[in-house]
Every structure is written in structure tokens, then in C-alpha cells.
C-alpha positions in Angstrom: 116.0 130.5 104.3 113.6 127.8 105.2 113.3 129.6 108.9 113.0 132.9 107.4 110.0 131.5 105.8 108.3 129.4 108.4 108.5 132.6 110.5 106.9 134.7 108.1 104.0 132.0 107.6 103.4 132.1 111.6 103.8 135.9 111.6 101.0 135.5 108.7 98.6 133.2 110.5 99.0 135.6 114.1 98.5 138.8 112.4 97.1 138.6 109.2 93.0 138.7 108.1 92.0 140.6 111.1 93.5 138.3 114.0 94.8 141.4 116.0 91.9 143.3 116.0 89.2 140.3 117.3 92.2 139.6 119.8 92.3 143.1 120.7 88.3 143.3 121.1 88.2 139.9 122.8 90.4 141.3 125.2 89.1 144.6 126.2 85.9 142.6 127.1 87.1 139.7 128.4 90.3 140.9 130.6 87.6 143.9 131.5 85.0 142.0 133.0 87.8 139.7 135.3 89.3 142.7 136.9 85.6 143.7 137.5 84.9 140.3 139.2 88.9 139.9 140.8 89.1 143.6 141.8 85.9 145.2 141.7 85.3 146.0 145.3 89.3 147.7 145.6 88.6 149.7 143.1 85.6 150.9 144.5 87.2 151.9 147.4 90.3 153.2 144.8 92.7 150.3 145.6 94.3 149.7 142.4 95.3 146.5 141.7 99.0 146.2 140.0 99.9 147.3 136.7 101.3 143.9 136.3 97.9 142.1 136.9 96.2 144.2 135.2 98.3 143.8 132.1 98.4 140.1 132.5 94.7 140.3 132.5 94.3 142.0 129.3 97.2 139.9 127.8 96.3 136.3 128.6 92.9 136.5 126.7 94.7 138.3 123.9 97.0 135.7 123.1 94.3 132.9 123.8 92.2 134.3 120.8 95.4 134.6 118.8 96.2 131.3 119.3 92.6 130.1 118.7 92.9 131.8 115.8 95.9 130.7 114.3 95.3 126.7 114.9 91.9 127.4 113.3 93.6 128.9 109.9 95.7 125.8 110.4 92.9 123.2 110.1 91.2 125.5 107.5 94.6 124.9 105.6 94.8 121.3 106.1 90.8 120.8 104.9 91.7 122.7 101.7 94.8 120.1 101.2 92.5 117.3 101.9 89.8 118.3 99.6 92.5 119.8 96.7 93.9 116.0 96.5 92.2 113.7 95.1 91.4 111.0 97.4 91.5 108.1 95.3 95.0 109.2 93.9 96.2 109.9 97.6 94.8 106.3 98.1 96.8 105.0 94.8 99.8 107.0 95.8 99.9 104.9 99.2 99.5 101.7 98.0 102.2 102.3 95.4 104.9 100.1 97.0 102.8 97.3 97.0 101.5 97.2 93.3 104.5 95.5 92.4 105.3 93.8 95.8 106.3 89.7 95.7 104.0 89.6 98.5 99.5 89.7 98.5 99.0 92.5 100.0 95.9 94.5 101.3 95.0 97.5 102.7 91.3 97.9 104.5 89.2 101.0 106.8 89.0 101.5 109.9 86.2 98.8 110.3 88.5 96.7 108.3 86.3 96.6 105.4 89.0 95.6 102.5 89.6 98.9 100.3 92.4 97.4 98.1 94.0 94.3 97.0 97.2 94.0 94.6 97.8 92.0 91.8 99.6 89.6 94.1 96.8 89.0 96.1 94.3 87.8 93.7 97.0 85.4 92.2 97.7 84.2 95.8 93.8 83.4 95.9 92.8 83.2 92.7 89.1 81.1 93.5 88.2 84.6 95.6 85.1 85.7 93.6 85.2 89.2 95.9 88.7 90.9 97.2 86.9 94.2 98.6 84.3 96.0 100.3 84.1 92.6 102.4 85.4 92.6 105.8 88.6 91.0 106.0 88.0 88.9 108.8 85.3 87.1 106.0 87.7 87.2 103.7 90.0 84.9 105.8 87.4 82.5 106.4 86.7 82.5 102.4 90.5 82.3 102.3 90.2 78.7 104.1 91.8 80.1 106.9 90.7 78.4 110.4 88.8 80.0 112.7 91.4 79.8 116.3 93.6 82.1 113.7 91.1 84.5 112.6 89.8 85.0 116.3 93.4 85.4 117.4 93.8 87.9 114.2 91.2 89.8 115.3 91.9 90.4 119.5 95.6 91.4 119.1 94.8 93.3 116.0 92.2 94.9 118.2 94.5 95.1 121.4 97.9 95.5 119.6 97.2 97.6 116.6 99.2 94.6 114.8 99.5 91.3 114.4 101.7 88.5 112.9 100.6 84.7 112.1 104.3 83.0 111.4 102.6 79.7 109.9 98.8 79.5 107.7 98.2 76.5 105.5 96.3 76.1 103.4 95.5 74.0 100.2 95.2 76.0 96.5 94.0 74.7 94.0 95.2 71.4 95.2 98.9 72.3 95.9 99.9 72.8 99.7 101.0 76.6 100.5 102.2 78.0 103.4 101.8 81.2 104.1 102.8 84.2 106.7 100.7 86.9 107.7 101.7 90.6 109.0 98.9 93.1 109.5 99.0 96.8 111.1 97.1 99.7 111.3 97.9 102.6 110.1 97.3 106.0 110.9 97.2 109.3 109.2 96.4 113.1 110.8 95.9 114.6 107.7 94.6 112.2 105.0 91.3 110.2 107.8 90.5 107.8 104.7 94.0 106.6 104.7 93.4 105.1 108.5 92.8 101.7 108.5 95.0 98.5 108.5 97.2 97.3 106.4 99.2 94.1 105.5 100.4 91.2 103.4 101.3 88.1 103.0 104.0 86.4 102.7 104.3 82.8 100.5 107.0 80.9 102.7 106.1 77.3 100.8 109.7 75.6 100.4 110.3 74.7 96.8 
């Protein structure tokens, strides 16, 4: 049933909302004015070329504005979605497995300016007087983090599209912590504001 109905959609998108008709018009001119150019001077001297050609001719150009058509409807679709949803709910509904995660976790753009924290986060770090719009790299260095780790953050995050630091001391609130930290970046065709990188970390401290 589901293929029934993926068929019709595509049968939709190729033929529906006056597809056939530019295609048809696109290729009278079009496939008119390459046999002018590719056969021009036979036919002036009323050498033919084949049917075949002369159908391919027609044909090729026909199915090029059909298709040009039906991946346009297709974005036109996907810009509606994009715009229909909300984008701060889409944004809640991907964070959702962190809310509630054991871990701090974070999730910044594509310029890794920090979007969203979770609750764990700012109990991790709780002498942070700003979570987000800062740019995470900062944020490490606020964090107490030292600086051959944030550089190494940054380059493989930047060459890798992820990065993981097994081992980060640090010193909160007087009590030694250690800490792991896995970052990745994230992509998304259809949702652009949910591209960015994302990560946590991880409290290893032995009790």
C-alpha cells in the first residue's frame, strides 16, 4: 500500500500543476533548435536524420524539465515543512534525550556558538555566569580548561567533525573532578538550524 502511494505522489509531482505542458513547450523549442544546429544543412539538402535521433532530441529536454520540475516541487515541499514546524520546538524536540541525561551536555551552531545547555550542565559548572550565545571554545576557557586541550578541541573538531578528550581536570568549587569530553557535529538536510555540534560530558571522578 505504501508503494501504491509513493507512486502516486511521484505520478503527482511529474504530471500534475502543469508539468506536462511546460515540458512539452520546453521541448518543441529546445529539441527544435538542436536538430536545426545537428542537422540543419541535411535537411536542406532533404537528408533526414533518423527517427530515433529525432525523437531522442525531443525527449531528452522533455524529461529534463520534468525532472527540474519535480525536484523543484520537492524543495518547495520541504520549505513548507521547515517553515510549518516550529523551529524552537524542532530544536526542543532534539535535545530531548539530553534534558534528563546524567551527563552536561550541549549542543551549539555551525560557528559553535553554544545554542543550549541542559540542566546537567549548569550543575556540572555551576560558577558559569553565561551557558549560551558564547562560543564554546570561550566557554572552555571560562570552564578552567587549559589551553593545549582547547586548541586540540578545536583542529580535530575542525578536521574530524569529532573529537574526544578521555581525561579534563579541573577543580570545582574546591573539590577535584575529572571529566571526559565527546563532541560531534551534526548534520541535518532538512532542518539547517539543527547543524551544528553537539556533545557532553561525562563526570568520571572515582568516588
Amino acid at each position: 500500500m505504501k508503494f501504491h502511494n509513493k507512486n502516486q505522489n511521484f505520478i503527482q509531482l511529474a504530471f500534475g500543476h502543469g508539468t506536462p505542458l511546460k515540458a512539452f513547450l520546453t521541448a518543441c523549442v529546445v529539441g527544435t533548435i538542436l536538430i536545426l544546429i545537428n542537422h540543419g544543412d541535411d535537411i536542406l539538402t532533404g537528408q533526414f536524420p533518423h527517427p530515433l535521433k529525432i525523437f531522442l532530441t525531443y525527449f531528452v529536454p522533455y524529461c529534463v524539465t520534468t525532472w527540474g520540475a519535480i525536484t523543484g516541487k520537492l524543495q518547495s515541499i520541504i520549505m513548507s515543512v521547515q517553515e510549518f514546524f516550529n523551529e524552537k520546538k524542532i530544536m526542543e524536540l532534539s535535545f530531548f534525550n539530553f534534558e534528563n541525561a546524567i551527563t552536561a551536555a550541549y549542543f551549539a551552531d555551525e560557528n559553535l556558538q553554544v545554542v543550549r545547555v541542559n540542566n546537567n550542565f549548569k550543575k556540572f559548572f555551576p560558577f558559569l555566569n553565561k551557558t549560551t550565545e558564547v562560543y564554546f571554545p570561550d566557554l572552555l576557557e571560562n570552564i578552567g580548561i587549559p589551553n593545549d586541550q582547547i586548541t586540540k578541541f578545536k583542529k580535530e573538531l575542525t578536521r574530524k567533525g569529532k573529537v574526544f578528550i578521555p581525561r579534563v581536570e579541573l577543580c570545582i568549587n574546591g573539590e577535584n573532578k575529572i571529566f571526559s569530553l565527546l563532541s560531534t557535529k551534526t548534520i541535518n538536510k532538512n532542518f539547517g538550524y539543527l547543524n551544528g555540534f553537539q556533545g557532553q560530558f561525562i563526570d568520571i571522578t572515582q568516588g
